[in-house]
N, CA, C and O of each residue as an XYZ file, in Angstrom:
448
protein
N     -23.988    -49.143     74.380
C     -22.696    -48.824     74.919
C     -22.702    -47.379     75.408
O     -22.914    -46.421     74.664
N     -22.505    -47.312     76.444
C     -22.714    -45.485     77.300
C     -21.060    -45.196     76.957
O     -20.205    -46.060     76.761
N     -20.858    -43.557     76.944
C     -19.891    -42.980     76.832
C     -19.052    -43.216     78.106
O     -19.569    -43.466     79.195
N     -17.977    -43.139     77.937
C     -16.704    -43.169     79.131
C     -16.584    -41.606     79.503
O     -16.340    -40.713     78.691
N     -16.797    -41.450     80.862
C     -16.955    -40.313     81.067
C     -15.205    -38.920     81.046
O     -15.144    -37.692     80.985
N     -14.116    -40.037     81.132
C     -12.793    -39.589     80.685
C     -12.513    -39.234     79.075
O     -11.483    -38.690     78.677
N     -13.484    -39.593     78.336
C     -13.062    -39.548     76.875
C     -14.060    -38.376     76.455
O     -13.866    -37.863     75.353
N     -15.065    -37.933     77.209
C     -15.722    -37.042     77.032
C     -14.915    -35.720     77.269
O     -14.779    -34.846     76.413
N     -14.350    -35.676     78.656
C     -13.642    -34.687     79.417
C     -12.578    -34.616     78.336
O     -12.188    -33.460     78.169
N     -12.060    -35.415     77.641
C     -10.718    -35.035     76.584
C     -11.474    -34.456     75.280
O     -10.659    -33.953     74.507
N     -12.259    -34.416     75.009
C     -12.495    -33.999     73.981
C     -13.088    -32.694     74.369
O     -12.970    -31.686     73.674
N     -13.700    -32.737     75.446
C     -13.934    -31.024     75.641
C     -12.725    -29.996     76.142
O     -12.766    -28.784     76.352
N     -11.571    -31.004     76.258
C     -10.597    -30.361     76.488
C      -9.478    -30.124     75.345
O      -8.406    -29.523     75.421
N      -9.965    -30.666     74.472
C      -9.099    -30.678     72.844
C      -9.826    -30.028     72.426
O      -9.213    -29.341     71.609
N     -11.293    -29.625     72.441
C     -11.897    -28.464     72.009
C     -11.881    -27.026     72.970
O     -12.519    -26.008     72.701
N     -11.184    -27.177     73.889
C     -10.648    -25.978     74.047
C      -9.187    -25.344     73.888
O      -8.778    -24.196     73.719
N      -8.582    -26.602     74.015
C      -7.239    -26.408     72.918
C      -7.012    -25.629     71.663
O      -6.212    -24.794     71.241
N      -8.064    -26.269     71.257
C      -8.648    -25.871     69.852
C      -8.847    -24.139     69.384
O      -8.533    -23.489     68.387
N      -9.492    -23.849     70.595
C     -10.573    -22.807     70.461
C      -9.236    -21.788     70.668
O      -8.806    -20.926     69.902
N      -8.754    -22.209     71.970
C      -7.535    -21.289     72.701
C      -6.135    -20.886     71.104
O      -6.116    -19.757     70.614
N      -5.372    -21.768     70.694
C      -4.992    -21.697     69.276
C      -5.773    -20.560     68.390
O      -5.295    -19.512     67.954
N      -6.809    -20.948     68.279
C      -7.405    -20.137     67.119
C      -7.749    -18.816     67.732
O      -8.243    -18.045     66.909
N      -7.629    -18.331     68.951
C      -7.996    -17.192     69.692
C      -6.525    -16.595     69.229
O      -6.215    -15.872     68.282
N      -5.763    -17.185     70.267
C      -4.157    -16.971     70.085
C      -3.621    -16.451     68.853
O      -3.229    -15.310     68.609
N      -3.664    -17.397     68.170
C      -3.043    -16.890     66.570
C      -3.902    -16.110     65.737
O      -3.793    -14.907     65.500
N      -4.587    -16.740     65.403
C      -5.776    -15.675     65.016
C      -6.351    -14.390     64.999
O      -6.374    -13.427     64.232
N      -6.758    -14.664     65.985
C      -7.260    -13.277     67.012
C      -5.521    -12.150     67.068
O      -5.055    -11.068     66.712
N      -5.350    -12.794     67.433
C      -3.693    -12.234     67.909
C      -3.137    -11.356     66.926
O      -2.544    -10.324     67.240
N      -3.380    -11.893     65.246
C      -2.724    -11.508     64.402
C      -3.686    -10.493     63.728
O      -3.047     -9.508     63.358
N      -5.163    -10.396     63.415
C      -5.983     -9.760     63.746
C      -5.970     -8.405     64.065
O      -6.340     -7.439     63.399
N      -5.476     -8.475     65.212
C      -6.068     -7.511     66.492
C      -4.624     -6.595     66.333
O      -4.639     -5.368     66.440
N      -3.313     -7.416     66.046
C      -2.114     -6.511     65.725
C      -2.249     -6.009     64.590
O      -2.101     -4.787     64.609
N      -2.529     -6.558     63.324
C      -2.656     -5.677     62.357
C      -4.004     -4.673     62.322
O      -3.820     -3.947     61.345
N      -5.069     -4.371     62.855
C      -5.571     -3.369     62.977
C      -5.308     -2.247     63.890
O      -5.710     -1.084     63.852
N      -4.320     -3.036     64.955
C      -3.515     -1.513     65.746
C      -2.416     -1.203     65.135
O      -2.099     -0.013     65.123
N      -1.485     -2.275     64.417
C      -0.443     -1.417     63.486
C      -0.987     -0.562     62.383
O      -0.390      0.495     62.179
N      -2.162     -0.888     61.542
C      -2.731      0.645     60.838
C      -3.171      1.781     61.179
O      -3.192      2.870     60.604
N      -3.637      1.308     62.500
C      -4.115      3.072     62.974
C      -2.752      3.141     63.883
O      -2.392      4.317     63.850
N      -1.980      2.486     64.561
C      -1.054      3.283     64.869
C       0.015      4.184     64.159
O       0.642      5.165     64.557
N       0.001      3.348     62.688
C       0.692      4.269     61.718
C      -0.090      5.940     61.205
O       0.435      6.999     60.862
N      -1.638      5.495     61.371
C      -2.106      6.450     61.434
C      -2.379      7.439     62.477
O      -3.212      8.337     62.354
N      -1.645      7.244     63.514
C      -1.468      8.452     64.141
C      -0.372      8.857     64.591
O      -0.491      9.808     65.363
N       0.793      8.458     64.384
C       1.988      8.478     64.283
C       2.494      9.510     63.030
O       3.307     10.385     63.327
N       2.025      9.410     61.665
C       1.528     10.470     60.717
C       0.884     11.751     61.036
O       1.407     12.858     60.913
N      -0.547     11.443     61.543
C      -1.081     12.677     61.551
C      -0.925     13.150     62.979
O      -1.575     14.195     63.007
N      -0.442     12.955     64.105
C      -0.343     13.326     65.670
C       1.232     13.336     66.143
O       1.655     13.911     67.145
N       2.124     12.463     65.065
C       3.396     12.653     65.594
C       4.281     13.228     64.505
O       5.444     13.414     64.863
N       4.022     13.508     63.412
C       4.522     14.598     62.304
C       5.445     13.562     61.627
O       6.286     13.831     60.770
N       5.202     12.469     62.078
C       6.360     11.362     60.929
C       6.024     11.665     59.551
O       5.032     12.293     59.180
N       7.000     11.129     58.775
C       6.583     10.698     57.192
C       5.892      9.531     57.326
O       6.148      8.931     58.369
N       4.980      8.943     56.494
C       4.330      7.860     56.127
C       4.999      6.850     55.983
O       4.386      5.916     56.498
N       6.189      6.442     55.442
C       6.760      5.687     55.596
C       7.548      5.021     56.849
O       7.611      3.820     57.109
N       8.249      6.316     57.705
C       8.616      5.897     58.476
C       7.833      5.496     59.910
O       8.310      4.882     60.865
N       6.492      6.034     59.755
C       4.972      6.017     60.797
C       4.800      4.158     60.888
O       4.790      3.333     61.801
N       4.649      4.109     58.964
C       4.814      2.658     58.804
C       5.163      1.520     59.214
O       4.559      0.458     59.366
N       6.590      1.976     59.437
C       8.065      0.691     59.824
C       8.083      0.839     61.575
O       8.686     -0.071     62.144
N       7.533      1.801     62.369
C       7.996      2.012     63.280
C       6.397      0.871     63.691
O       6.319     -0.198     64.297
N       5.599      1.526     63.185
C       4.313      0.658     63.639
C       4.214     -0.833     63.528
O       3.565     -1.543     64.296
N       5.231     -1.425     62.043
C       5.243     -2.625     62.398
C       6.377     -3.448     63.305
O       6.455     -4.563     63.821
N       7.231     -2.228     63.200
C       8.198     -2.776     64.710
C       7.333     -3.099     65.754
O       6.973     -4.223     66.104
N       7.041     -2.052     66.204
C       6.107     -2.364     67.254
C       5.019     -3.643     67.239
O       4.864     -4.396     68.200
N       4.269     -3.749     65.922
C       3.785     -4.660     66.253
C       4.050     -6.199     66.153
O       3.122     -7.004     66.084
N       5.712     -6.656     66.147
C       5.867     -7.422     65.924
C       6.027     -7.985     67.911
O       5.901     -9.126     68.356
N       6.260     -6.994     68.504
C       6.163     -7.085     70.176
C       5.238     -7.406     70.549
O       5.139     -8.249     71.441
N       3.726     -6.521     69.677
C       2.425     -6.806     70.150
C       1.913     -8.094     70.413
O       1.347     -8.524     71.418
N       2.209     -8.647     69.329
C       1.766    -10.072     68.956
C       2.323    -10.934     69.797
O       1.592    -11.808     70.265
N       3.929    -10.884     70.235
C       4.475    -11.233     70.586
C       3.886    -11.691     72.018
O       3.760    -12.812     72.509
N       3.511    -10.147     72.599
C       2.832    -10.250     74.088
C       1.581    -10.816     73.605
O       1.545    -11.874     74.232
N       0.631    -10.782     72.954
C      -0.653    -11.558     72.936
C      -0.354    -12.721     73.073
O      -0.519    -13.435     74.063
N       0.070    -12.949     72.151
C       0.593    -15.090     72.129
C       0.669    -15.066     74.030
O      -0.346    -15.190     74.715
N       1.983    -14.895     74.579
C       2.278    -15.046     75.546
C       1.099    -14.741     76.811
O       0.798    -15.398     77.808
N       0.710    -13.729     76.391
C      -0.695    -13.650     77.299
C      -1.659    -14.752     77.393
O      -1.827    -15.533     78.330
N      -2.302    -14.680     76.194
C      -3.117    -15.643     75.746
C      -2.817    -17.389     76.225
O      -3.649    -18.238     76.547
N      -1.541    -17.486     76.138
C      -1.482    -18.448     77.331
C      -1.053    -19.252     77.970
O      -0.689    -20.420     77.830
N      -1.147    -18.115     79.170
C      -1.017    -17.398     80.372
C      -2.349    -17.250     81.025
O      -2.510    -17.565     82.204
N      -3.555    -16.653     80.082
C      -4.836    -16.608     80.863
C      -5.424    -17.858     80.996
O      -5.431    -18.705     80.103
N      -6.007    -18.011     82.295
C      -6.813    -19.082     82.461
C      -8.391    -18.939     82.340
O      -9.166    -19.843     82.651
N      -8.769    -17.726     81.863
C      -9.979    -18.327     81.094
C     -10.062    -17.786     79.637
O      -9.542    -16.778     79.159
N     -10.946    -18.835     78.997
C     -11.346    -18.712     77.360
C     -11.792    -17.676     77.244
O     -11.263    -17.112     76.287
N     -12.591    -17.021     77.771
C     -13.627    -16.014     77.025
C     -12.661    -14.653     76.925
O     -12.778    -13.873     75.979
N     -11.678    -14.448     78.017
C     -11.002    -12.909     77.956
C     -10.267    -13.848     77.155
O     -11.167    -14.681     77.044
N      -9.383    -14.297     76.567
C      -8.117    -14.811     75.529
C      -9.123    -14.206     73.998
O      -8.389    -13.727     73.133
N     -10.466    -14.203     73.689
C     -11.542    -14.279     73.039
C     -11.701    -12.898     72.738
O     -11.670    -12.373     71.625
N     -11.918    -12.226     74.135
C     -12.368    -10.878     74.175
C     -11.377     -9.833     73.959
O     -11.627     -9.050     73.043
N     -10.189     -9.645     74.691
C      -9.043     -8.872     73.960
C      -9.049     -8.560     72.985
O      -9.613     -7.618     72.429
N      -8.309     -9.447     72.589
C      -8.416     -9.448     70.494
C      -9.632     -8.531     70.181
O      -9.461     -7.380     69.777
N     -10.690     -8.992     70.349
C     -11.643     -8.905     69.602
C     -11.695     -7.117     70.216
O     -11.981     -6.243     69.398
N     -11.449     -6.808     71.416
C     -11.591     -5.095     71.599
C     -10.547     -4.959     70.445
O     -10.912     -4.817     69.278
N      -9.590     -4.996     70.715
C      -8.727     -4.893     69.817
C      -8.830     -4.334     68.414
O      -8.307     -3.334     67.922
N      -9.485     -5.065     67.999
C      -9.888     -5.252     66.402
C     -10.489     -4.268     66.286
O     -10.131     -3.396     65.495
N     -11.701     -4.147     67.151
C     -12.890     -2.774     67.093
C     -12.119     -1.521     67.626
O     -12.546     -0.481     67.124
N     -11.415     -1.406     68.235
C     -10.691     -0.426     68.664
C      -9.771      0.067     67.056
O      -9.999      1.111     66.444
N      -9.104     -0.617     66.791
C      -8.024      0.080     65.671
C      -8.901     -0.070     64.923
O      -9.280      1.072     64.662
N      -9.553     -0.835     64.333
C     -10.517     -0.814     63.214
C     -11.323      1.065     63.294
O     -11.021      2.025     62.584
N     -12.365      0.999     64.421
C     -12.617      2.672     64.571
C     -11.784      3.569     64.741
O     -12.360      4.635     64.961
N     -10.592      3.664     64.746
C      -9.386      5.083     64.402
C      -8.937      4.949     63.046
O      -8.389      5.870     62.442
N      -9.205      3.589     62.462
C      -8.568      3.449     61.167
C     -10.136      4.109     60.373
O     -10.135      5.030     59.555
N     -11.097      3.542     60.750
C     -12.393      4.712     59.849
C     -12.033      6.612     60.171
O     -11.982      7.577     59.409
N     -11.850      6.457     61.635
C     -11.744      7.524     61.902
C     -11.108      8.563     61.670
O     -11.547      9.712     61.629
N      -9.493      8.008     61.426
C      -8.525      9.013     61.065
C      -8.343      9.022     59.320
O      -7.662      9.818     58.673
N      -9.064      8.030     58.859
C      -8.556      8.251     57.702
C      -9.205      9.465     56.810
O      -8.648     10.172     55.970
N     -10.137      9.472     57.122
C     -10.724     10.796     56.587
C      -9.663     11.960     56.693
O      -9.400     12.457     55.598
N      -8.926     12.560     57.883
C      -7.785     13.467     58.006
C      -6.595     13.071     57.769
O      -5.796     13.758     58.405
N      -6.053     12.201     57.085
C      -4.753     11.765     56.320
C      -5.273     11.920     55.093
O      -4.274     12.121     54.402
N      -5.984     11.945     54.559
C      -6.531     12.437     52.903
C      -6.881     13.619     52.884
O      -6.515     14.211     51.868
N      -7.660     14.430     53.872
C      -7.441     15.983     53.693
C      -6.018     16.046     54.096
O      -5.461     16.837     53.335
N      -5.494     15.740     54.639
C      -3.805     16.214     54.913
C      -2.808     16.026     53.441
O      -1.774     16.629     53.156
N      -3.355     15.234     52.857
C      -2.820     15.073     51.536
C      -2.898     15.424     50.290
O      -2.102     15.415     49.351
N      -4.382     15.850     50.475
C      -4.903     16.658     49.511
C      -4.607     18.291     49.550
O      -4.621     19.054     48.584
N      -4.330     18.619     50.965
C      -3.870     20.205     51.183
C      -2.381     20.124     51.041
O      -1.644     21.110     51.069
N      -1.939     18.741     50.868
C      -0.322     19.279     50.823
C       0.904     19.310     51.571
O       2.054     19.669     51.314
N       0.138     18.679     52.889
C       1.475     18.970     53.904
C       2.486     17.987     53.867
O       3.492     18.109     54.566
């Protein structure tokens, strides 16, 4: 019995359904919470907030972020950038969050 060549095409298309979802949400949620930590972290040490309020403002914001990813995500018509975003994303706040944290602990340790 040979494959039906329509039932093939649906399943590579439910596996990109698939893929697109897990980019979307995933990725999405991801990629916002590593720019809401370093954005709190520089909102602290570059915009003279308190920590707390660096905090709340960062997850305001990133409740928009996400907001626009979802909606981006799709919106794009191809897989691999819905994929790739995020994923700068991630590496992006992820390296300011190594980066700055070193100077929010001397900032705390001197007192300001």
């Amino acid at each position: 019995m040979r494959a039906v060549p329509g039932k093939l095409f649906l399943w590579r298309r439910r596996i990109a359904i698939a893929a697109r979802l897990t980019a979307a949400f995933g990725g999405g949620y991801v990629c916002t919470a590593a720019l809401v930590g370093s954005g709190a972290l520089l909102l602290t040490l570059l915009g003279g907030l308190p920590r707390s309020e660096a905090v709340t403002l960062s997850a305001m914001l990133g409740f928009v972020l996400y907001l626009l990813l979802l909606i981006w995500s799709f919106t794009e018509p191809k897989l691999w950038r819905v994929c790739a975003l995020p994923l700068a994303g991630v590496l992006l706040g992820t390296a300011l969050n190594y980066w700055l944290a070193p100077a929010l602990t001397a900032r705390t340790l001197v007192g300001y």
